[in-house]
Each structure stands twice: as structure tokens, then as C-alpha cells.
N, C-alpha and C positions, 0 to 999 in steps of 0.2 A: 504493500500500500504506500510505500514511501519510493516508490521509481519516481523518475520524471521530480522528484524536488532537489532546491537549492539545498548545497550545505547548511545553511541556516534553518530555512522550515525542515530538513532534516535532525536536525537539533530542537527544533519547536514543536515536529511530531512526536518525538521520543518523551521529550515533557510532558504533553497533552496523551501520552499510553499513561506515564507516571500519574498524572492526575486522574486519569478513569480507573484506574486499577487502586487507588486509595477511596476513589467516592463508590467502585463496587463494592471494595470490604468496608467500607462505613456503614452502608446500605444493607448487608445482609448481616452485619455484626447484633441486630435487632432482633434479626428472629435465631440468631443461633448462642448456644452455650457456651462458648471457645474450653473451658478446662483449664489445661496446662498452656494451653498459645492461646489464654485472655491478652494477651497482648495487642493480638490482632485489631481486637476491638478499638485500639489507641485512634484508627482513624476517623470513627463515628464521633470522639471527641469535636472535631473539625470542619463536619458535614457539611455547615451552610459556608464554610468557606471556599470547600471544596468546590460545591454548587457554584461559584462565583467565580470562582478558577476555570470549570470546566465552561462557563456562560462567557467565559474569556475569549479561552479559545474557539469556540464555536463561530464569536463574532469574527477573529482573526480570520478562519478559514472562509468564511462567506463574503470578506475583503478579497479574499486570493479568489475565490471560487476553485477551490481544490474539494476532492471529493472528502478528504480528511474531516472534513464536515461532518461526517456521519459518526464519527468518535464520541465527540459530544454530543451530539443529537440523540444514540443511543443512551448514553449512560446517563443525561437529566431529563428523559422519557420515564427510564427506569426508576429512579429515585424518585420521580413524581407519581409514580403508581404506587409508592411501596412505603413512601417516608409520609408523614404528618407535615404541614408547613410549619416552616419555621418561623414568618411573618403573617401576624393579624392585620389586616387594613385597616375594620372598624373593629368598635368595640361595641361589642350587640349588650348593651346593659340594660337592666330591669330596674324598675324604681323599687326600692326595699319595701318588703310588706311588715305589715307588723310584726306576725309570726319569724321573719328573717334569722337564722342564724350568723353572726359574722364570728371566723375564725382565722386569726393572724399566725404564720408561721416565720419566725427569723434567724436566723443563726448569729445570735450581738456578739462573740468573740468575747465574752469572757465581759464585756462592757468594755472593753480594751481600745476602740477604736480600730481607726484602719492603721496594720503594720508599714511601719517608714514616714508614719506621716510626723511632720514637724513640731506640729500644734497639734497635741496630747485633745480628744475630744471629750469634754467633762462628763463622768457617768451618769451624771443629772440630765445632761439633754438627752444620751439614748433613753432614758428611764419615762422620761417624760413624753417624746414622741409616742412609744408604745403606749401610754396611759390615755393620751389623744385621739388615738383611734378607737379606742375604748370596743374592743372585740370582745365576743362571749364568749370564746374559745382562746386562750392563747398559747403557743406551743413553740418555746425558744432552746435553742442549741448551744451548747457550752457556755452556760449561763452559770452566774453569781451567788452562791447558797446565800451567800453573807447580806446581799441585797433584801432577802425576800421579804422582810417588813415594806418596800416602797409598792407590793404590790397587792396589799393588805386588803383592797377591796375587791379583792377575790376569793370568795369565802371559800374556797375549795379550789383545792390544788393536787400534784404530787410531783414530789423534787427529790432527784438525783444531786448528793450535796456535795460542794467540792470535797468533803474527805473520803469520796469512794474512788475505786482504781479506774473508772467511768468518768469522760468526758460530761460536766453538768449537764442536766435536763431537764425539762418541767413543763408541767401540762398547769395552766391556771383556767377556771370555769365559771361561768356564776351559777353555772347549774349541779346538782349534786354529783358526788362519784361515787358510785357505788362499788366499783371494784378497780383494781388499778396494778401494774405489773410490769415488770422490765425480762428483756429479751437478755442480756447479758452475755451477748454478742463473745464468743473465743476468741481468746489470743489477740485483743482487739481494745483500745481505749475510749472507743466510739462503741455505741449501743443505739438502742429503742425502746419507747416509755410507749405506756397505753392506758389509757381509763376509759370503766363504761361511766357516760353520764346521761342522766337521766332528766329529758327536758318532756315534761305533762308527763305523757303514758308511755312513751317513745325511749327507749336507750338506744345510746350511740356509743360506738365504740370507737374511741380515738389513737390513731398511732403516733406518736411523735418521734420520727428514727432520723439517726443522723450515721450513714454510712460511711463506712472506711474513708480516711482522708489520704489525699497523694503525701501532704508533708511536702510541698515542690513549690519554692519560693523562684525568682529567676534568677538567684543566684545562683541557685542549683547546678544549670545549665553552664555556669562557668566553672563552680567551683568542685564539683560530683564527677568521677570519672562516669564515661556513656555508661558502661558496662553496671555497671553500679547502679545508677539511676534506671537504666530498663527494667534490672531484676528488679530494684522497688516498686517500679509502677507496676510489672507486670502481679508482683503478691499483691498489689490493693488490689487490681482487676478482680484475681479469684478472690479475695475476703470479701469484697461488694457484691459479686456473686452468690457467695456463701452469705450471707445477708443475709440479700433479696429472697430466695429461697426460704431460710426460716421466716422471714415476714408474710412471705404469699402463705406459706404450710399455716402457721397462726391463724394469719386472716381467715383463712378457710373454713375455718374449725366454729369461726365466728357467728351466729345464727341472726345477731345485729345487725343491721344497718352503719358501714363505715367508711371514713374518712382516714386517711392516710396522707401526712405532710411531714415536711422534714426538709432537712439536706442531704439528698441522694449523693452528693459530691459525681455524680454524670450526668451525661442529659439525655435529651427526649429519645435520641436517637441508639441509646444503648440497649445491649439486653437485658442489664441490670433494671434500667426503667421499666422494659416490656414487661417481663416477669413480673414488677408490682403492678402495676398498672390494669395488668390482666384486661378485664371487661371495664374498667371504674373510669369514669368520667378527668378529665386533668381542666379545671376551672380555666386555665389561660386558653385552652382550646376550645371551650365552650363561651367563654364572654371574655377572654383577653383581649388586648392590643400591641400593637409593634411586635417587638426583640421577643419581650417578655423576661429580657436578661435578669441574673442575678447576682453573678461574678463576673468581676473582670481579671483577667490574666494579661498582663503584659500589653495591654489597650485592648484587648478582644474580650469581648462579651461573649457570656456563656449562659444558657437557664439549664440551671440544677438543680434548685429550691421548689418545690410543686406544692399542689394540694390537690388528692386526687379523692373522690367522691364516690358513694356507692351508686348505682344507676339509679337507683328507686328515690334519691335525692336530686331536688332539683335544683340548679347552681343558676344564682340571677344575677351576681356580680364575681369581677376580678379584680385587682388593682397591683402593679408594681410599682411601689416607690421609689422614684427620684431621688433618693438621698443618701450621703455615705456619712453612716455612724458606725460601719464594721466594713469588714473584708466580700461581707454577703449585703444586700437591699431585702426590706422584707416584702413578704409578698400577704395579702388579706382577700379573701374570696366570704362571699354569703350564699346559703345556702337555702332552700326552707323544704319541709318531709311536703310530698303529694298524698293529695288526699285521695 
């Protein structure tokens, strides 16, 4: 397929194989398990950039009018039958009913602020943001034992305290908990928290899980021999995996109507998501907008952070905040049961 070109688009075809052959294994890393070569899955990390790479070159080749054309034309045909969009245009949202549930999930980094930054961000203003939104659900990631009087008007809670070998966690509710339980996740300082609550006749059972983290700063990249850092990420692949799996096995068992949020630490395009996700609704795909981003790496946006819903609940809003008080933006979705 590359007769008849210049040395150059002979170098621009070879690229353009490089980049379909990273957006096919992105593309199938979703519905498949990888194991021992979860590695694989690193390129689904990248998806919609890939998508943008290969919309590159498609345009380049329909400049040349070379048949090369069909490289890309295949592979984001493909990804468009097979992947979820990654961009919302509108935002389809509902006026909150009274009955409305609203539940915020955030990963505040310990109240820490965002890492590197100059100007220390005062615990008081993340504290106070979330108390703004004023959610009936709230469910934050490597959070502050020592904090929890500033969130005192949540008469029902349950908190993973900094002095366990667990990443903090906590479910805050104004409605009762009736039952409540931690996954305690192996080999692992990240976990997932659950409580049934009980809003009227209706219990809900709530996840709040914060999966394996990379540990991958962009220092890393300089300072971490290659070799070193692959095997790292490739063990968080399979412990994200190993996760998801006991959270889906859990959930199942569940006869509740649930809701699952957290920090997946991957995104929509993983198998780690597909896995929990199963059947369950993801609120940014039902009434999001934009990105939908949650982290940034190195100027690229990522959405990891979700809230994913049972079918039988009906989702009227989404929201991703514009704001950096941690490493992560929270995200807030409402919900309400059908009648």
C-alpha cells in the first residue's frame, strides 16, 4: 500500500499504521480482560487522542488524495461503532424535582491541594465548596479523619480514618445507613466503602471505591528507569482489574437498587470501567457536557471520576466543576427512583 509514495508520506504512512494499531488496541482493550499483558490496555488510556491523530491523518491523505485514506477511515469507522463518545455537545438537563437525589463524588487529596502548586490552597475553601453544593449523598476519596466535625451536618456517615493501612474514605448522607462495609481491596492502599441508605421505603446501596492508583507524577518519566515504570503500571492494570471484578461480584449479590462512584483512576474506554459499568447508566452520558474531564496529566484531560446509576434510577442532572482545589474536579449528578 505504500508503492508509488515519496520518502516522506512513506514515513507518514508508517506513522499513520503506528497510530491505527494503538486506536485498534485502545478500542478492543474495553471489551477484553488482558491478565498478565494488562499493559496492552495503556493505549485506551489515550483514545480520544488517538481519534484526533488518526482525524489527522485522514485529512492529510484526502490533501494528497492517496488511497492511504482508507487507514483512517477504517479505524475511526471502527471506534465509532464500538467506543461511547467522548464529547457531549448539549447538556440534556432536567429541572430538579423535589423528590431529586443529588450525590457529589470527589477525590480532595487528603485536603492537600493540587501537588507543585505555589500557593498552599486553605482546607477551608475545599471544605466549604463541598458544603455549597450541599449534596445528599457525598462520597470523597483520601479524605481527612481529623476534618470530620466541619461536616457535622450530616447526621450519618461512615469513614475510613487516616489510622487505617487504607487510603481515607467516606460516605456522608442525610438519609439513614442502615448497613455499611469496606471491600478491603489486597495488597493495595486504595479500597471501596458502601452503605445501604435508606431514603422513605426505598434503600440504596452506595459504592464509594477508589481504585489502584499509577503513583506516576511527570517526573517519573525522567527520573524512573522505562523498565521500571512499565512493570509498575502494568501491576496497577491487573490490581484495577482485580478490583473491578470484586466490585461487579459485590454488586451483584446486591438485590438494591445502586449507584457506584468513585475514582476509577481509568477511563470510559477501559475494561476496568466496562466491567463496573456492566448495564448501569454513567450520568455524564446521560445528561453531561463537553470533556467531562476530571484529571489533568501533563495538560491533557482525562475522565476517571464517574457516577454510574442503576437502570431503574432515573438521572436528571450532571455537573463537572471548573475548579482546582485537588489533583481531581468533583463531579455531582441527581438522580430520582421511577415510579
Amino acid at each position: 500500500m505504500g508503492k508509488g509514495l515519496s520518502k516522506f508520506n512513506k514515513l507518514v504512512f508508517f506513522l499513520n499504521v503506528l497510530a491505527a494499531l494503538f486506536m485498534l488496541l485502545a478500542c478492543i482493550s474495553h471489551f477484553i480482560s488482558w491478565g498478565v499483558f494488562s499493559f496492552l490496555t495503556f493505549p485506551s488510556l489515550f483514545l480520544p487522542y488517538l481519534v484526533v491523530t488518526n482525524a489527522f491523518f485522514l485529512v492529510y491523505w484526502a490533501l494528497k488524495g492517496k488511497r492511504q485514506i482508507l487507514l483512517p477511515i477504517l479505524i475511526l469507522l471502527f471506534g465509532y461503532f464500538t467506543q461511547d463518545s467522548f464529547f457531549k455537545i448539549f447538556d440534556a438537563y432536567d429541572e430538579l424535582g423535589e423528590g431529586d437525589i443529588k450525590i457529589l463524588t470527589f477525590n480532595v487529596g487528603g485536603f492537600n491541594g493540587i501537588e507543585g502548586m505555589r500557593n498552599p490552597i486553605p482546607k477551608e475553601r475545599i471544605i466549604n465548596f463541598i458544603n455549597r453544593q450541599n449534596a445528599d449523598i457525598l462520597c470523597l476519596q483520601e479524605f481527612d479523619s481529623r476534618i470530620r466535625k466541619k461536616f457535622n451536618h450530616y447526621p450519618y456517615r461512615f469513614i475510613i480514618p487516616n489510622e487505617s493501612d487504607k487510603s481515607p474514605q467516606t460516605i456522608f448522607s442525610k438519609y439513614p445507613i442502615i448497613n455499611k462495609g469496606a471491600f478491603n481491596f489486597p495488597d493495595s492502599a486504595n479500597d471501596g466503602i458502601y452503605a445501604d441508605i435508606l431514603k422513605g421505603t426505598d434503600t440504596l446501596r452506595v459504592y464509594n471505591i477508589h481504585l489502584q492508583s499509577y503513583k506516576v507524577r511527570p517526573r517519573s518519566f525522567k527520573r524512573e528507569a522505562p523498565d521500571r515504570l512499565f512493570n509498575r503500571l502494568n501491576k496497577s492494570f491487573q490490581k484495577q482489574q482485580q478490583q473491578a471484578n470484586l466490585v461487579k461480584e459485590h454488586a451483584n449479590q446486591v438485590r438494591y437498587k445502586k449507584i457506584i462512584c468513585g475514582d476509577f483512576n481509568n477511563t470510559q474506554f477501559s475494561s476496568v470501567y466496562a466491567t463496573i459499568k456492566g448495564d448501569m447508566k454513567d450520568s455524564f452520558q446521560e445528561k453531561g457536557s463537553g470533556l467531562g474531564n476530571t484529571y489533568t496529566f501533563k495538560f491533557l484531560p482525562f475522565r476517571i471520576d464517574f457516577i454510574l446509576t442503576d437502570p431503574e434510577l432515573e438521572i436528571t442532572s450532571h455537573k463537572n466543576f471548573d475548579v482546582r482545589l485537588s489533583d481531581h474536579t468533583p463531579v455531582m449528578a441527581s438522580f430520582r427512583l421511577k415510579e
